[in-house]
N, CA, C and O atoms as a printed pandas DataFrame, in Angstrom:
     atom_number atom_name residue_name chain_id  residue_number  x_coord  y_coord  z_coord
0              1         N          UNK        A               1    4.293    9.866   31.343
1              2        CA          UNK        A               1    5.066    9.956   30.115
2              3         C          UNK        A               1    5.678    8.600   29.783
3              4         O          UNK        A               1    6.304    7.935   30.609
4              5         N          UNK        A               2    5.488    8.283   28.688
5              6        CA          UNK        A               2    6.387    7.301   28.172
6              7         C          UNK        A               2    7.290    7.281   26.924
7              8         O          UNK        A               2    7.016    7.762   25.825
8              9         N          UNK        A               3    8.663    6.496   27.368
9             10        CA          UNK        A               3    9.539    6.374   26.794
10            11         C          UNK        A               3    9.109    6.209   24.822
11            12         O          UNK        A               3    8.473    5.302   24.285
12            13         N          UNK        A               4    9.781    7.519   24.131
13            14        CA          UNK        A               4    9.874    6.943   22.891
14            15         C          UNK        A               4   10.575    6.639   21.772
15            16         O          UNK        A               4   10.742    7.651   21.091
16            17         N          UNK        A               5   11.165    5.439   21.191
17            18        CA          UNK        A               5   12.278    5.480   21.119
18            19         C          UNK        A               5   12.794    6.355   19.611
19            20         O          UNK        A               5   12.079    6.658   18.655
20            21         N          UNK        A               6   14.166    6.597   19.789
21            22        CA          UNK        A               6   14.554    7.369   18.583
22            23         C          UNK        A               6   15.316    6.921   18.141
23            24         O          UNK        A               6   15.574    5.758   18.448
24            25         N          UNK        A               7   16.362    7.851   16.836
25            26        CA          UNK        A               7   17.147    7.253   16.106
26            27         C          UNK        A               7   18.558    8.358   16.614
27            28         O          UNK        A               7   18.719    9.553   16.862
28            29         N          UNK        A               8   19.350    7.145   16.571
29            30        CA          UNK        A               8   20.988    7.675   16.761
30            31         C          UNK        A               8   21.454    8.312   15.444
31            32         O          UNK        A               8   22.345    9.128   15.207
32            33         N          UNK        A               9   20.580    7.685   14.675
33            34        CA          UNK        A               9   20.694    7.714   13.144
34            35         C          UNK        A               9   19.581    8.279   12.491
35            36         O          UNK        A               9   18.572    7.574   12.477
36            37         N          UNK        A              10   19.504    9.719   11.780
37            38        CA          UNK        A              10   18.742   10.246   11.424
38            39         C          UNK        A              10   18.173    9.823   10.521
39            40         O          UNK        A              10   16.978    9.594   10.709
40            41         N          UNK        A              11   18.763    9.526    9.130
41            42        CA          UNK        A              11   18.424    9.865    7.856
42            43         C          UNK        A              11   17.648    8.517    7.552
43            44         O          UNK        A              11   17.907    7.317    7.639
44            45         N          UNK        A              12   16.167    9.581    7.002
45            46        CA          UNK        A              12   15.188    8.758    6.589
46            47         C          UNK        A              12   14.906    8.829    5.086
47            48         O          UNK        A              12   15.131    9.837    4.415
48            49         N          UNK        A              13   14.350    7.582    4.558
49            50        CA          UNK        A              13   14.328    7.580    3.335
50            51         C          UNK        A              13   12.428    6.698    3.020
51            52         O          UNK        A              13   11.830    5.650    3.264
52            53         N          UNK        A              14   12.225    8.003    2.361
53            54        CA          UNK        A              14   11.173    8.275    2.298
54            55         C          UNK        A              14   10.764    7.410    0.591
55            56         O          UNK        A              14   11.183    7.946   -0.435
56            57         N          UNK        A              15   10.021    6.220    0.514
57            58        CA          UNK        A              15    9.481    6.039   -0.553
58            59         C          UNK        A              15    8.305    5.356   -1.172
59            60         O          UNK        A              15    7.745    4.404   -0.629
60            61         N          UNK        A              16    7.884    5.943   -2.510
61            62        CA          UNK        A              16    6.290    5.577   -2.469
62            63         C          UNK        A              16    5.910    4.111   -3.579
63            64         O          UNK        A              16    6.672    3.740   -4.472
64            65         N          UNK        A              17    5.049    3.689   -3.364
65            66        CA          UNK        A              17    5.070    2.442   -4.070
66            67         C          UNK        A              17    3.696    1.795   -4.722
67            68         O          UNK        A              17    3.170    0.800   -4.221
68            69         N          UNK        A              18    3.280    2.319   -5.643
69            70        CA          UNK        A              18    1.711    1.889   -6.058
70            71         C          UNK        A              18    1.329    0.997   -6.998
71            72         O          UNK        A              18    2.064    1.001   -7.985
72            73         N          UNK        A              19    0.410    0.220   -7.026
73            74        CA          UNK        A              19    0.013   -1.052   -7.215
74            75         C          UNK        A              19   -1.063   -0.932   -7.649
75            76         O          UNK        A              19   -1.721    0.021   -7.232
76            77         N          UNK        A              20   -1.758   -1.987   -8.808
77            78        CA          UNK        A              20   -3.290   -1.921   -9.014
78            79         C          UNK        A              20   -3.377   -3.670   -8.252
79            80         O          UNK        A              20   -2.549   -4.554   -8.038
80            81         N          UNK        A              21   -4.951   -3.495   -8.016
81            82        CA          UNK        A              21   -5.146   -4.695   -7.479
82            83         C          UNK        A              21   -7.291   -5.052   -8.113
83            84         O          UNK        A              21   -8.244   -4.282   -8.234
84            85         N          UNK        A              22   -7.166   -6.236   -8.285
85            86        CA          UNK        A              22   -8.117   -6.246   -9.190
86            87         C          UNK        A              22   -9.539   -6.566   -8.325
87            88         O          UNK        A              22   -9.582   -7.570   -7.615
88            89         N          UNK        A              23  -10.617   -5.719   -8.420
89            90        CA          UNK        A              23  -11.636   -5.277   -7.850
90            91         C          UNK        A              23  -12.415   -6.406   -7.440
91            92         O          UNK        A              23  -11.679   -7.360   -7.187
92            93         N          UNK        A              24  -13.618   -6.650   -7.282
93            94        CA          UNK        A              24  -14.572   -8.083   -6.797
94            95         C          UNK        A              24  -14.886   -7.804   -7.459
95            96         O          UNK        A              24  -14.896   -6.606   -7.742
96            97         N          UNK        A              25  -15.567   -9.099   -8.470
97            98        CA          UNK        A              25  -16.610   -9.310   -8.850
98            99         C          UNK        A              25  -18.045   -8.636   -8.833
99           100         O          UNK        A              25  -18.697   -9.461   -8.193
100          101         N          UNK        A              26  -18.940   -7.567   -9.185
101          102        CA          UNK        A              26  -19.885   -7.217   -9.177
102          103         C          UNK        A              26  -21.308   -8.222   -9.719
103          104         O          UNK        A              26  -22.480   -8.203   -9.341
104          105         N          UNK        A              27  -20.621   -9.035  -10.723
105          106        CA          UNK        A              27  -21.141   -9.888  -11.462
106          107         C          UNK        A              27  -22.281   -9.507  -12.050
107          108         O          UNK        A              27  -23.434   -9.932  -11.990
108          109         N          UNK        A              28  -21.432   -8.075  -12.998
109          110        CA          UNK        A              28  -21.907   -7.969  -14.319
110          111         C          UNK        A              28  -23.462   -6.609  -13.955
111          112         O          UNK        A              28  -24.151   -6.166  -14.873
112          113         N          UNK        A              29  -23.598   -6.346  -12.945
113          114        CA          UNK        A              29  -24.576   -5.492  -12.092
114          115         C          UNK        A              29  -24.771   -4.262  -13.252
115          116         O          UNK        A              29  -23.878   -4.143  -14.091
116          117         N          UNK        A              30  -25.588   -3.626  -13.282
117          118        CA          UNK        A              30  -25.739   -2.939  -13.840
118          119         C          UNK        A              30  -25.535   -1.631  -13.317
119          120         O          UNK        A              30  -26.381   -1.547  -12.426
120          121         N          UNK        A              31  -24.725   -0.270  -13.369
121          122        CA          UNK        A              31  -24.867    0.407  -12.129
122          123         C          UNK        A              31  -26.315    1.525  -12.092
123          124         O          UNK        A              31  -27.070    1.817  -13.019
124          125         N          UNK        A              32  -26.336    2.020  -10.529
125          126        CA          UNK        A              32  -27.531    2.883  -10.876
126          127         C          UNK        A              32  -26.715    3.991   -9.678
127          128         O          UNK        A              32  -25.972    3.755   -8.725
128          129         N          UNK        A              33  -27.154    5.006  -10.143
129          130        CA          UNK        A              33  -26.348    6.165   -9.330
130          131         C          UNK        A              33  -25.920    5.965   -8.142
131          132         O          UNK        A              33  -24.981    5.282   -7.733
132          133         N          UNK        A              34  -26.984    6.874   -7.393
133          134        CA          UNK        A              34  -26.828    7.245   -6.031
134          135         C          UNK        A              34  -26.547    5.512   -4.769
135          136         O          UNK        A              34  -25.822    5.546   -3.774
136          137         N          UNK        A              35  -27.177    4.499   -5.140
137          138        CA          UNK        A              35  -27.103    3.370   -4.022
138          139         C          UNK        A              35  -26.275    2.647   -4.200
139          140         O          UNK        A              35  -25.567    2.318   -3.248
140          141         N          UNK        A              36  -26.023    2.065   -5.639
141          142        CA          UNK        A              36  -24.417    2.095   -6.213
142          143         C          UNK        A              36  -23.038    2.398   -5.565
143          144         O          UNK        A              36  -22.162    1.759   -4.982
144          145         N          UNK        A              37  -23.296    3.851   -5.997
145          146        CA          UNK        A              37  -22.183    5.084   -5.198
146          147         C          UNK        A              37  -21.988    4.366   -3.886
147          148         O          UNK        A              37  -20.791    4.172   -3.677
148          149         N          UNK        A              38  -22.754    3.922   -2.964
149          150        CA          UNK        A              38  -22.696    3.912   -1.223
150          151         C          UNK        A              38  -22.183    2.860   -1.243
151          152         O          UNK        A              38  -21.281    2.668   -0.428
152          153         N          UNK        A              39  -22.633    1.577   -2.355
153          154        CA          UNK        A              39  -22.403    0.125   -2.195
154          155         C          UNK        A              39  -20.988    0.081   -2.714
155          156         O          UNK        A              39  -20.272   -0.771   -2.188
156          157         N          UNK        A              40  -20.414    0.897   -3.715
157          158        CA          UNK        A              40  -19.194    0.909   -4.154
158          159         C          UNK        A              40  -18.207    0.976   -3.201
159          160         O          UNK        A              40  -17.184    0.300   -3.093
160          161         N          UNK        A              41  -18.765    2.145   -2.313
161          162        CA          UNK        A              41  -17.363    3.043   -1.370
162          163         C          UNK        A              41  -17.402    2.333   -0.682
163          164         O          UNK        A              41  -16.290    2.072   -0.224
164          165         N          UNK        A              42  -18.901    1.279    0.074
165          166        CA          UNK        A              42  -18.198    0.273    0.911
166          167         C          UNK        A              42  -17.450   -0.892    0.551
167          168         O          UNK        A              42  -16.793   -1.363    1.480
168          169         N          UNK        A              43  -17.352   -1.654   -0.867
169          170        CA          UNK        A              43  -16.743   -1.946   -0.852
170          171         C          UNK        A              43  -15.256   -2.002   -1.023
171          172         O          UNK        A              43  -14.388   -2.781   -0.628
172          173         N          UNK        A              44  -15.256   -0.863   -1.776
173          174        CA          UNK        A              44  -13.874   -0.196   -1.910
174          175         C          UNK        A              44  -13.383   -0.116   -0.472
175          176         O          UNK        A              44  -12.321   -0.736   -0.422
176          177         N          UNK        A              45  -13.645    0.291    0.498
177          178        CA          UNK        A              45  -13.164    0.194    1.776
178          179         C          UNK        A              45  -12.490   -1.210    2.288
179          180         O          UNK        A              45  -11.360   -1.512    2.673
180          181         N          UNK        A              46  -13.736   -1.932    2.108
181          182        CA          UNK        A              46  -13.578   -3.274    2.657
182          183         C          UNK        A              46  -12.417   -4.163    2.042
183          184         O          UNK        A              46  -11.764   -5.035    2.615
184          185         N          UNK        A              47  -12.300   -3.604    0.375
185          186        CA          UNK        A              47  -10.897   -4.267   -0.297
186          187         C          UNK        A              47   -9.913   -3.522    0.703
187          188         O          UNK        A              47   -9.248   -4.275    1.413
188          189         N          UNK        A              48   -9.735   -2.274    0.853
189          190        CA          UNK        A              48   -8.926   -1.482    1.402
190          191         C          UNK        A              48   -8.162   -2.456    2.770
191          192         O          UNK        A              48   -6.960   -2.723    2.783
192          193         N          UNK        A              49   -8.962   -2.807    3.655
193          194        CA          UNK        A              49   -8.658   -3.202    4.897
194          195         C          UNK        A              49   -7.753   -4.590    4.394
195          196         O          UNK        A              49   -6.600   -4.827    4.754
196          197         N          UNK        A              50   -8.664   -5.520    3.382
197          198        CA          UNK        A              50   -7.895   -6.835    3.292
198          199         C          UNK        A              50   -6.842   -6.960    2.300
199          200         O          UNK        A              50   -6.302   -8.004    1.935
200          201         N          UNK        A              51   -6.535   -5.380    1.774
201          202        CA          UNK        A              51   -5.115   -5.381    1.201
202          203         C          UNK        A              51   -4.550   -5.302    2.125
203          204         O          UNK        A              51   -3.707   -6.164    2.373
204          205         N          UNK        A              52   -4.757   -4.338    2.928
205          206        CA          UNK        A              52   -3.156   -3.939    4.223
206          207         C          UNK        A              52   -3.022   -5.215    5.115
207          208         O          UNK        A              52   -1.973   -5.547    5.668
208          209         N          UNK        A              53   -4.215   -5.897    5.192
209          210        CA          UNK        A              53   -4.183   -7.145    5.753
210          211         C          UNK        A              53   -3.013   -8.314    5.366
211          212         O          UNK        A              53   -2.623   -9.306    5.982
212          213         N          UNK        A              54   -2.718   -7.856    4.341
213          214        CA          UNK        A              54   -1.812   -8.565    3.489
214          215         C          UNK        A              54   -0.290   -7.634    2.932
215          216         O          UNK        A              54    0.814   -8.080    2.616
216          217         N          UNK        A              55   -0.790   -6.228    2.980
217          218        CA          UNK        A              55    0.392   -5.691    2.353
218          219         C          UNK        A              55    1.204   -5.168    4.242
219          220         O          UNK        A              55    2.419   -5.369    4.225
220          221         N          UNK        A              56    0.846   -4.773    5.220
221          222        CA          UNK        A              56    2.006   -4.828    6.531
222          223         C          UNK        A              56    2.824   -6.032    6.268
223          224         O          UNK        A              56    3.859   -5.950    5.605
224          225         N          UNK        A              57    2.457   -6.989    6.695
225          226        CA          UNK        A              57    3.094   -8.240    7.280
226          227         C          UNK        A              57    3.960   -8.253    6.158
227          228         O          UNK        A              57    5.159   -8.513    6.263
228          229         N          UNK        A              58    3.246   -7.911    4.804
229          230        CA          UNK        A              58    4.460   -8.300    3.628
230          231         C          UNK        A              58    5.730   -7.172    3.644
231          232         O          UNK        A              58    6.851   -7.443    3.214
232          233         N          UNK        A              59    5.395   -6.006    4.155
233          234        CA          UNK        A              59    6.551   -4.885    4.527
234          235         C          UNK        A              59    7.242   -5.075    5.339
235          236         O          UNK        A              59    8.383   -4.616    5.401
236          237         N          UNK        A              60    6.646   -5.890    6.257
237          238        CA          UNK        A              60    7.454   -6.235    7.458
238          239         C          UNK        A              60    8.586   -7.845    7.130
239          240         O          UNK        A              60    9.473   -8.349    7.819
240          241         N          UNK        A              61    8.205   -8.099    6.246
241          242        CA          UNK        A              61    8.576   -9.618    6.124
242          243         C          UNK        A              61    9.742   -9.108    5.113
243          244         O          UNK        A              61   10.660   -9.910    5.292
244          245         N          UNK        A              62   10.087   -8.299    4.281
245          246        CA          UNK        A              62   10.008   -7.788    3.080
246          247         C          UNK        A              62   11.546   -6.743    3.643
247          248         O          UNK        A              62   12.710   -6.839    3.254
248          249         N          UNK        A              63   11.049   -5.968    4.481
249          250        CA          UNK        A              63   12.368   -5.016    4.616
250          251         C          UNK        A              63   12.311   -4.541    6.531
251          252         O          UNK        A              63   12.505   -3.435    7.036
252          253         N          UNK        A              64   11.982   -5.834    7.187
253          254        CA          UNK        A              64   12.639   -5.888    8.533
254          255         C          UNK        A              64   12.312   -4.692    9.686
255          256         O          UNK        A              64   11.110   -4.447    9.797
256          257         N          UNK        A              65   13.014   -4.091   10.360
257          258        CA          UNK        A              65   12.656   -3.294   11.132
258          259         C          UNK        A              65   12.823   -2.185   11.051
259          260         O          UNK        A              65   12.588   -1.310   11.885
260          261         N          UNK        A              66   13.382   -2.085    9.710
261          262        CA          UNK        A              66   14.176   -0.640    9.135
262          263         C          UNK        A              66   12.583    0.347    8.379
263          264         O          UNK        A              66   12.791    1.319    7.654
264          265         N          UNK        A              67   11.446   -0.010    8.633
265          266        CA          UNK        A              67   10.343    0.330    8.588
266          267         C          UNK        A              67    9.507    1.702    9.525
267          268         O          UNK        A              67    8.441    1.564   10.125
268          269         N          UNK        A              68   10.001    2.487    9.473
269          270        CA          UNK        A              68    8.743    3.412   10.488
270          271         C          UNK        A              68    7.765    3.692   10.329
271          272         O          UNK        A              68    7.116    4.362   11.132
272          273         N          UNK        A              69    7.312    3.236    9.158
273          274        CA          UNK        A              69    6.055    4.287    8.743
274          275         C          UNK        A              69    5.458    3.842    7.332
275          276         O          UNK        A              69    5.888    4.317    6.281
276          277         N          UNK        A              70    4.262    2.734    7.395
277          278        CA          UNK        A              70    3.296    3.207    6.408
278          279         C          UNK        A              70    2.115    3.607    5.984
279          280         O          UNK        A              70    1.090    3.244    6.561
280          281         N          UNK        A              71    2.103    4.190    5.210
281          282        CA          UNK        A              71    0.691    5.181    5.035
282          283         C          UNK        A              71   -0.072    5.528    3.586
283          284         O          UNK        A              71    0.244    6.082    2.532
284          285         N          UNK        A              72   -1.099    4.968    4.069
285          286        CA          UNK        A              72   -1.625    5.093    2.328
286          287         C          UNK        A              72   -1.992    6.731    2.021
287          288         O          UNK        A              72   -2.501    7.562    2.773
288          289         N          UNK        A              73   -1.509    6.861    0.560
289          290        CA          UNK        A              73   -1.533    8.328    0.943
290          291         C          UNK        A              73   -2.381    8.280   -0.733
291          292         O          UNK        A              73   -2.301    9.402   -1.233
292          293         N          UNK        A              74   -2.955    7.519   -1.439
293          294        CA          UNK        A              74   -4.075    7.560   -2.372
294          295         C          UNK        A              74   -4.749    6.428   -2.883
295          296         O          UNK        A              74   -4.069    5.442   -3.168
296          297         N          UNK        A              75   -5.696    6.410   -3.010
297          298        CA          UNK        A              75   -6.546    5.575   -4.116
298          299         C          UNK        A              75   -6.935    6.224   -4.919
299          300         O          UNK        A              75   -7.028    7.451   -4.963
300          301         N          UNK        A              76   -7.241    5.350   -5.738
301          302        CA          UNK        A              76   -7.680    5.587   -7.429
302          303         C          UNK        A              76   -8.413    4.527   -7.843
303          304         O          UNK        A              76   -7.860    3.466   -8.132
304          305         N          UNK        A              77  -10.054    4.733   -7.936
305          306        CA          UNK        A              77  -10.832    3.658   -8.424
306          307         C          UNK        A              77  -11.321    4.310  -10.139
307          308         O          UNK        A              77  -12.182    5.189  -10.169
308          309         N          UNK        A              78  -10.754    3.842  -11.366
309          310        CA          UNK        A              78  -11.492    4.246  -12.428
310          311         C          UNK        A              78  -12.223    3.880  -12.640
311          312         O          UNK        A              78  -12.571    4.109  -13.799
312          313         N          UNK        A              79  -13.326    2.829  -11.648
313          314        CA          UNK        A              79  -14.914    2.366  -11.979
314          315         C          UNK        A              79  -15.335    3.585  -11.633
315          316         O          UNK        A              79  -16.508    3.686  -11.992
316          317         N          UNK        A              80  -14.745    5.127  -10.812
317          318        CA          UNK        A              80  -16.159    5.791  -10.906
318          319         C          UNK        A              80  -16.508    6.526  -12.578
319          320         O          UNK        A              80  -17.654    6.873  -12.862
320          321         N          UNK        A              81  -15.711    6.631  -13.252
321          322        CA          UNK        A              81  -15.280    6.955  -14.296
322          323         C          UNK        A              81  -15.967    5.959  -15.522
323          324         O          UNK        A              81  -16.957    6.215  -16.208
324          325         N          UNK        A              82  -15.183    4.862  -15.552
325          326        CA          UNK        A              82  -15.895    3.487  -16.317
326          327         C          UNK        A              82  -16.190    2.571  -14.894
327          328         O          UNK        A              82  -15.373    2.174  -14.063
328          329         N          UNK        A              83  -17.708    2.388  -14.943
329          330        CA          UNK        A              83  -17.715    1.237  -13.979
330          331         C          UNK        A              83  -17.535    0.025  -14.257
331          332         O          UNK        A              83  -17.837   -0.786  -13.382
332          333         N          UNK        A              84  -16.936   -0.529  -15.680
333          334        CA          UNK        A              84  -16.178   -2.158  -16.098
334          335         C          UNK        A              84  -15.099   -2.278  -15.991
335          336         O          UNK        A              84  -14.473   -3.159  -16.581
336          337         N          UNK        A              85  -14.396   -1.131  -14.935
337          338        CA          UNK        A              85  -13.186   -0.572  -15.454
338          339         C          UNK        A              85  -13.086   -1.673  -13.813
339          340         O          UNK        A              85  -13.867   -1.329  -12.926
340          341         N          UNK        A              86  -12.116   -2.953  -13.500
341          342        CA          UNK        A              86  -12.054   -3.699  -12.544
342          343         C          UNK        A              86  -10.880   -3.484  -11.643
343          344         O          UNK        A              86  -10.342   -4.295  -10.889
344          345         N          UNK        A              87  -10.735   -2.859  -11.758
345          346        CA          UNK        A              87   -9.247   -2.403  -10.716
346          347         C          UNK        A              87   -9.113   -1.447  -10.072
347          348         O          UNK        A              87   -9.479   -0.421  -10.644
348          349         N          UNK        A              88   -8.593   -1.286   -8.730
349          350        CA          UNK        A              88   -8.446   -0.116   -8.142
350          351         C          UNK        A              88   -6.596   -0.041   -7.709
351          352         O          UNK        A              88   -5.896   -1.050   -7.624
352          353         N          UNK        A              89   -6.128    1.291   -7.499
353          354        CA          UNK        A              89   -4.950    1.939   -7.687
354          355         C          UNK        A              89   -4.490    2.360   -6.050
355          356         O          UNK        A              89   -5.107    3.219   -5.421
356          357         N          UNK        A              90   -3.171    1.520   -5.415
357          358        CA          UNK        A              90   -3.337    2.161   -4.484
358          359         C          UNK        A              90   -1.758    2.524   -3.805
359          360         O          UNK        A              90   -1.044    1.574   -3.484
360          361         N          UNK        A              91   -1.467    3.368   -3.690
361          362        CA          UNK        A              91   -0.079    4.053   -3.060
362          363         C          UNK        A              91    0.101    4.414   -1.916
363          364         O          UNK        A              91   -0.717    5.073   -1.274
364          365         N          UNK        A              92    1.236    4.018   -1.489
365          366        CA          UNK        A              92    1.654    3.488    0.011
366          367         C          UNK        A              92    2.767    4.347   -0.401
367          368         O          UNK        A              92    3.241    4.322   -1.537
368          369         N          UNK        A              93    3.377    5.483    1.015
369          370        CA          UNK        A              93    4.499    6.086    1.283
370          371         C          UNK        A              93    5.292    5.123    2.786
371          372         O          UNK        A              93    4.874    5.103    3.944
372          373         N          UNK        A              94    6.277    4.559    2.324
373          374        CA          UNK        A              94    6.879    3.853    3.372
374          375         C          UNK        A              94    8.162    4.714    3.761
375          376         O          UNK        A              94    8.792    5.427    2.979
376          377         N          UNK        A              95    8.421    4.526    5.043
377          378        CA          UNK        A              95    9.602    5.558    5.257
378          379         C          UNK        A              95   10.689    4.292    6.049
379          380         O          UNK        A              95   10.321    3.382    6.792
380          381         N          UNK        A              96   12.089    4.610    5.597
381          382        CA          UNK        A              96   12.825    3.755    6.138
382          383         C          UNK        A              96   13.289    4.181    6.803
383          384         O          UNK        A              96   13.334    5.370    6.488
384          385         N          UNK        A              97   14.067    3.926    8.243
385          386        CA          UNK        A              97   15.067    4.387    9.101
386          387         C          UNK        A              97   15.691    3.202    9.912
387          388         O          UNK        A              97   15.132    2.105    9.930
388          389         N          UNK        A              98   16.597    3.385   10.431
389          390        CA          UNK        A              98   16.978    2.415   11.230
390          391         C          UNK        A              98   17.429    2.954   12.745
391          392         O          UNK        A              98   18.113    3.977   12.725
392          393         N          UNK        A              99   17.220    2.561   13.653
393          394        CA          UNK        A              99   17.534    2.919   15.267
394          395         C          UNK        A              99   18.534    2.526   15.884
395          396         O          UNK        A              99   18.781    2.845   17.048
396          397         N          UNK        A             100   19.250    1.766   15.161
397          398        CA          UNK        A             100   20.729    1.024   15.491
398          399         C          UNK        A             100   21.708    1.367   14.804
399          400         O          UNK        A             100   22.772    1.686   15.334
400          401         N          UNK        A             101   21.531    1.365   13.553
401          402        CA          UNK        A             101   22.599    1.389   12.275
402          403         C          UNK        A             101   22.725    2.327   11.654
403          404         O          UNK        A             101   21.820    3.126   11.892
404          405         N          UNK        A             102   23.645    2.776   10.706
405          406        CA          UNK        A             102   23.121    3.784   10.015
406          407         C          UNK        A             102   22.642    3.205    8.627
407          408         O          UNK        A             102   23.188    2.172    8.238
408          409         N          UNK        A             103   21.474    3.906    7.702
409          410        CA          UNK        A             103   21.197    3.208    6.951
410          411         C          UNK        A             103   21.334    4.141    6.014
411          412         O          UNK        A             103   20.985    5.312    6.158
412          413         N          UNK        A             104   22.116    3.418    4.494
413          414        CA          UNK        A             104   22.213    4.561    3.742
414          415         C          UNK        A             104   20.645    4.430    2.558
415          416         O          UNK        A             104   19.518    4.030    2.849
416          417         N          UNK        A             105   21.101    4.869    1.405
417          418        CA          UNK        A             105   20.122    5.066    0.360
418          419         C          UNK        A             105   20.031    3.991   -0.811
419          420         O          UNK        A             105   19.154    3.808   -1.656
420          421         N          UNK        A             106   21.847    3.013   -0.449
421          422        CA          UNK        A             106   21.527    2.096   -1.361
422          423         C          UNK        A             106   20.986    0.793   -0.676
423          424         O          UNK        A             106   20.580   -0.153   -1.352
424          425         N          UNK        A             107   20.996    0.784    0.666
425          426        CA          UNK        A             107   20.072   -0.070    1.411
426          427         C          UNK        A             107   18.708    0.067    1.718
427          428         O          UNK        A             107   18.097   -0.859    2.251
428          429         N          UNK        A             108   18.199    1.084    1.446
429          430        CA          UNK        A             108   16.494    1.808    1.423
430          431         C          UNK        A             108   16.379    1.369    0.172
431          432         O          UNK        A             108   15.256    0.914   -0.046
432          433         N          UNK        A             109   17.011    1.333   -0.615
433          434        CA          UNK        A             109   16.669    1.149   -2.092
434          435         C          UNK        A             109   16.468   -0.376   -2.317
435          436         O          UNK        A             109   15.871   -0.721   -3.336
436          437         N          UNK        A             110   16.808   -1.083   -1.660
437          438        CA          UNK        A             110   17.386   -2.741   -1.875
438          439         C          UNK        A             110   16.080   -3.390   -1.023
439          440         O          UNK        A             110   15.478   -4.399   -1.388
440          441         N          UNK        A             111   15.822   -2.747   -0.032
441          442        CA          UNK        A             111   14.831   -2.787    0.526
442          443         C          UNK        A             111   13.446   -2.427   -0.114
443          444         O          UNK        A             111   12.392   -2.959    0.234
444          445         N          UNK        A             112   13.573   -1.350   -1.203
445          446        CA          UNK        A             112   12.516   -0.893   -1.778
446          447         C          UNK        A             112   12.079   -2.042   -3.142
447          448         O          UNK        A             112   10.931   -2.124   -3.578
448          449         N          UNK        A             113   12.838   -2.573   -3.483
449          450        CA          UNK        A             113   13.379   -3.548   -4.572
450          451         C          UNK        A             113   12.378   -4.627   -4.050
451          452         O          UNK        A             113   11.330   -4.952   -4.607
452          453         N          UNK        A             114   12.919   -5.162   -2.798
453          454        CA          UNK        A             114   12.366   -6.319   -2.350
454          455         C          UNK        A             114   10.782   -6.176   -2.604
455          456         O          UNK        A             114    9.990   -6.733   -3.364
456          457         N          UNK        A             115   10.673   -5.081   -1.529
457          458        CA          UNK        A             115    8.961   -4.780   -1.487
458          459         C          UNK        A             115    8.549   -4.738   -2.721
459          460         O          UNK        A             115    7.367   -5.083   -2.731
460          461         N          UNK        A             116    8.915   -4.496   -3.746
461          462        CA          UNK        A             116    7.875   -4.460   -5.155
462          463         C          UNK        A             116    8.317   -6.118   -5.354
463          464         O          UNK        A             116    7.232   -6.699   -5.371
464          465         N          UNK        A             117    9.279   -7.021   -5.493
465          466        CA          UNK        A             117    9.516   -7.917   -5.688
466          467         C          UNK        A             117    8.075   -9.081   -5.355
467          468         O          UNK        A             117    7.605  -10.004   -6.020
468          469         N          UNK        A             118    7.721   -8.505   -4.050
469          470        CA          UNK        A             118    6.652   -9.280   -3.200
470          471         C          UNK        A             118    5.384   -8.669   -2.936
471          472         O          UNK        A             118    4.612   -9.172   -2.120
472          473         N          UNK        A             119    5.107   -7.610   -3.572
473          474        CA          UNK        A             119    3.902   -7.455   -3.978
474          475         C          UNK        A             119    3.780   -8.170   -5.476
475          476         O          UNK        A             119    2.705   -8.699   -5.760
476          477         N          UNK        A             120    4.868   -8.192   -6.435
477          478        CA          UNK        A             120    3.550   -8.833   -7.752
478          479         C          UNK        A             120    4.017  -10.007   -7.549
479          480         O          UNK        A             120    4.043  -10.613   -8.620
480          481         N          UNK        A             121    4.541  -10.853   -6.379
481          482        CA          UNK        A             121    4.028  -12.318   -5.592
482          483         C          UNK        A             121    2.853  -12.478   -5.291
483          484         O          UNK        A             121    2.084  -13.424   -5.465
484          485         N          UNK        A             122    2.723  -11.341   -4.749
485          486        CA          UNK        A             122    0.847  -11.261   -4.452
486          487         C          UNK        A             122   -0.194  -11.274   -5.416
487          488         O          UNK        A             122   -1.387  -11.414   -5.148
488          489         N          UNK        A             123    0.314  -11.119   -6.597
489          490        CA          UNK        A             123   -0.445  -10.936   -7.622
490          491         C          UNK        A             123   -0.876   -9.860   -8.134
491          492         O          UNK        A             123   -1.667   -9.892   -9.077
492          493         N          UNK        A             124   -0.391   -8.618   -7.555
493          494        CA          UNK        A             124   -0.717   -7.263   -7.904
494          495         C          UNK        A             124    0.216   -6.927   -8.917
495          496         O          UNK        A             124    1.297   -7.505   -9.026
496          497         N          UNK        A             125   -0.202   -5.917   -9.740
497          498        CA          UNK        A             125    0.739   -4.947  -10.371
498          499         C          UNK        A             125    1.023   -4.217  -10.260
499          500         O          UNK        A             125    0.288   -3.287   -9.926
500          501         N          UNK        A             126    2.676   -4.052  -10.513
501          502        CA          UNK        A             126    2.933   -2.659  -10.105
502          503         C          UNK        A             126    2.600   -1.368  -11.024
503          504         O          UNK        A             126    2.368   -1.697  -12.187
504          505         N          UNK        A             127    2.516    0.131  -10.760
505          506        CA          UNK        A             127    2.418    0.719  -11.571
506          507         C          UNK        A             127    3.697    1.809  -11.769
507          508         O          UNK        A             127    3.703    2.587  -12.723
């Protein structure tokens, strides 16, 4: 068994935060159904990985250790819909707590502030 640590301090503050971020280049491809479809979802994946690649460290940099938890909890690509359509949609549920302190709701919030502050640093938009 190992030790895991908890909070002296319960109250978590739960919040969600979604962003468009603008797709690769296809360069202008024409689509065709079914091989398309496969080539899409992988790349949609592959953006997937080198956002979080970039969006942790920025949560972490962003609102400290008061962080437990993030989790993408949707995407939204409207190329399957319009495929010129260059952007994909993506929402992150971050949960705040703190293990030392108590943390209230206008400090989750200040914290929540920041994080959108430094995502459209990144160049994303918020939605």
């Amino acid at each position: 068994n190992t030790f895991k640590q908890f909070s002296l301090f319960p109250s978590r503050y739960v919040h969600d935060v979604s962003f468009w971020v603008d797709k690769p280049s296809t360069n202008g491809a024409v689509r065709q159904e079914d091989e398309n479809d496969k080539k899409n979802e992988c790349i949609e994946k592959e953006l997937q990985e080198q956002i979080e690649l970039q969006f942790f460290p920025l949560v972490r940099q962003m609102c400290g250790d008061s962080v437990v938890s993030v989790d993408c909890i949707d995407v939204y690509s409207p190329s399957k819909i319009s495929p010129n359509y260059g952007r994909i949609s993506y929402c992150y549920r971050v949960v705040y707590m703190s293990c030392d302190l108590p943390l209230g709701s206008s400090e989750a919030h200040v914290m929540q502030q920041r994080l959108r502050e430094g995502i459209q640093l990144l160049g994303w938009k918020l939605r």
